[in-house]
N, C-alpha and C positions, 0 to 999 in steps of 0.2 A: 203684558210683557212677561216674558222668562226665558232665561237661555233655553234652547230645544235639543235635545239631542238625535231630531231628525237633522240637524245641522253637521252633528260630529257624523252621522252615516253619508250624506252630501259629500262632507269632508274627502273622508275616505273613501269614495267611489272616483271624486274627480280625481285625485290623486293617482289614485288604480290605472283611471283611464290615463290621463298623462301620462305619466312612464310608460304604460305599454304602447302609448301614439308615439314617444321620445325615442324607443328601441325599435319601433317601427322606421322610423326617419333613418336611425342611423345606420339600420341592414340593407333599406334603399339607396343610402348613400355609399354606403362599402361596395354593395353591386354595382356601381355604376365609375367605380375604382374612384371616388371624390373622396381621397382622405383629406385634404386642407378644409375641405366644405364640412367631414366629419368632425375635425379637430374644430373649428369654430361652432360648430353645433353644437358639442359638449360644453365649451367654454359659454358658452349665452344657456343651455339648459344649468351649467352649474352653478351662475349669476343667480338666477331667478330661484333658485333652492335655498341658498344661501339668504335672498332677501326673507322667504317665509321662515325660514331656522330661525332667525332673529325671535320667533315668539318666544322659543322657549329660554333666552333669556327670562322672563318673565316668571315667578317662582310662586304665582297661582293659578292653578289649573283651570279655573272659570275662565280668567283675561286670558290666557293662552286660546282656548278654543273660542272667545269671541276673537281676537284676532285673525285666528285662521279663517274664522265662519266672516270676518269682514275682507280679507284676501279673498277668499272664495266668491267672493258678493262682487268685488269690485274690475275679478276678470270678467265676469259676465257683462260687466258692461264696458270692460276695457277701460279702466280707469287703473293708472300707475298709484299703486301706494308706496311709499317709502318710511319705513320702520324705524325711528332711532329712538335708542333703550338705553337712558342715562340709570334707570330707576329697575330693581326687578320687585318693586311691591311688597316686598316680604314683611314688612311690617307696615303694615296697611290696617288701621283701625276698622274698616266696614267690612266687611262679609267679604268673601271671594265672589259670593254666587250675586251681592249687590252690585259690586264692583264690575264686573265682567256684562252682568245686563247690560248696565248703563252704558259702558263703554259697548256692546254690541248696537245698541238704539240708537247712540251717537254718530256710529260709524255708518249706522241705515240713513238716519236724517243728512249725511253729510252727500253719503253716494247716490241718494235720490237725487240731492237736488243739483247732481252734477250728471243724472242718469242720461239727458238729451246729447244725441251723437255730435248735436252741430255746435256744444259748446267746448271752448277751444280751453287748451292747459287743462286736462283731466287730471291733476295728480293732488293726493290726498297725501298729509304729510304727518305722522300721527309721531309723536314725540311722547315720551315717558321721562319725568325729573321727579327729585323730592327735595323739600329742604329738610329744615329741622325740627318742624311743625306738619308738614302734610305730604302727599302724594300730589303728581297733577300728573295729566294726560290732556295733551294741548291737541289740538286740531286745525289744521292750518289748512283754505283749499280757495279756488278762486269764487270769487261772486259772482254765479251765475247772473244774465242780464234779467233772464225770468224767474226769477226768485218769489213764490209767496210769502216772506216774511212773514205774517202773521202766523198763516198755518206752522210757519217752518218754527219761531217762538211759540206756540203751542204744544210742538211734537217735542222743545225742550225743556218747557214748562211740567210736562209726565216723567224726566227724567229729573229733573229739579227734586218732584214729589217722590218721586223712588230712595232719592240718597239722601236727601234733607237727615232723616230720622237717625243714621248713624253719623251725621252731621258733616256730610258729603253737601259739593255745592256745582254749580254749572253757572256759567258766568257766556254770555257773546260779546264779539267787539269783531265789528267791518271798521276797517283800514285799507286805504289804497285799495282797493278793489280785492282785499283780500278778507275773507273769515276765520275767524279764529274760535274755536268752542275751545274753552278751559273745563274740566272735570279735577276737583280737586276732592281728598279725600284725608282725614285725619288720621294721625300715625296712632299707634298702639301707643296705652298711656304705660310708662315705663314704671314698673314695679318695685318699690324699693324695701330692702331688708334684706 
């Protein structure tokens, strides 16, 4: 495990190439005099900008680029994620660079097991809250029917062992055909004097 930063180069190549396929689109569509078709193309490319901006909410630099590197991961197989940032982590007792792993390994074990084209509702739903004790980052996505279980509680079993020591936890619960991974993480102990 480690965040990589052949992920941050990844990053920024699909990125590259998008927008210059996005400005490709839209000088094809002006040639062929389709401004309505323009005007709705910008409005669906500025949607999808706006869903990955949502990282930088986020007010540590590791979970930022695991999110990205899990947007990045999840067009590939064309799975919809949907971002909501109750929490920007900024006071987060465990490491940025633990935090951001786990949350990148999380976000692998969730999109593998949702990786097969034929399973229906691909969308991953990654949620950010704190109370007044901890951080969490919930994970919400359907129960694939071929699901390994076992293998798939192993691969959160190594994330379990990753955060445990800054006394970080990973919790599952299937409901209704649905998965939930919990990643919780203890707040900065508050300094007094």
């Amino acid at each position: 495990m480690g965040l990589n930063l052949d992920n941050l180069v990844e990053i920024v190549q699909v990125q590259r190439h998008d927008f210059l396929n996005h400005l490709q689109v839209i000088s094809g569509l002006l040639q062929l005099d389709k401004v309505e078709r323009v005007q709705e193309y910008i409005r669906q490319v500025s949607m999808e900008i706006a869903r990955s901006s949502k990282t930088s909410l986020v007010k540590v630099p590791a979970i930022t680029l695991a999110l990205l590197s899990g947007l990045n991961r999840a067009a590939k197989y064309q799975i919809d994620i949907e971002l909501i940032m109750n929490s920007s982590f900024a006071g987060c007792g465990a490491s940025g660079s633990v935090v951001g792993e786990a949350i990148e390994h999380t976000i692998g074990c969730a999109l593998d097991a949702m990786a097969s084209p034929e399973i229906k509702g691909r969308n991953l739903e990654i949620v950010f809250s704190e109370s007044d004790k901890k951080y969490i980052c919930r994970l919400l996505f359907p129960k694939p029917p071929q699901i390994n279980l076992n293998q798939f509680e192993a691969r959160l079993a190594l994330i379990g062992e990753l955060i445990d020591p800054p006394g970080g936890r990973v919790n599952l619960a299937m409901t209704n055909g649905v998965i939930e991974i919990f990643l919780s993480f203890p707040r900065k102990e508050a300094k007094n004097g």
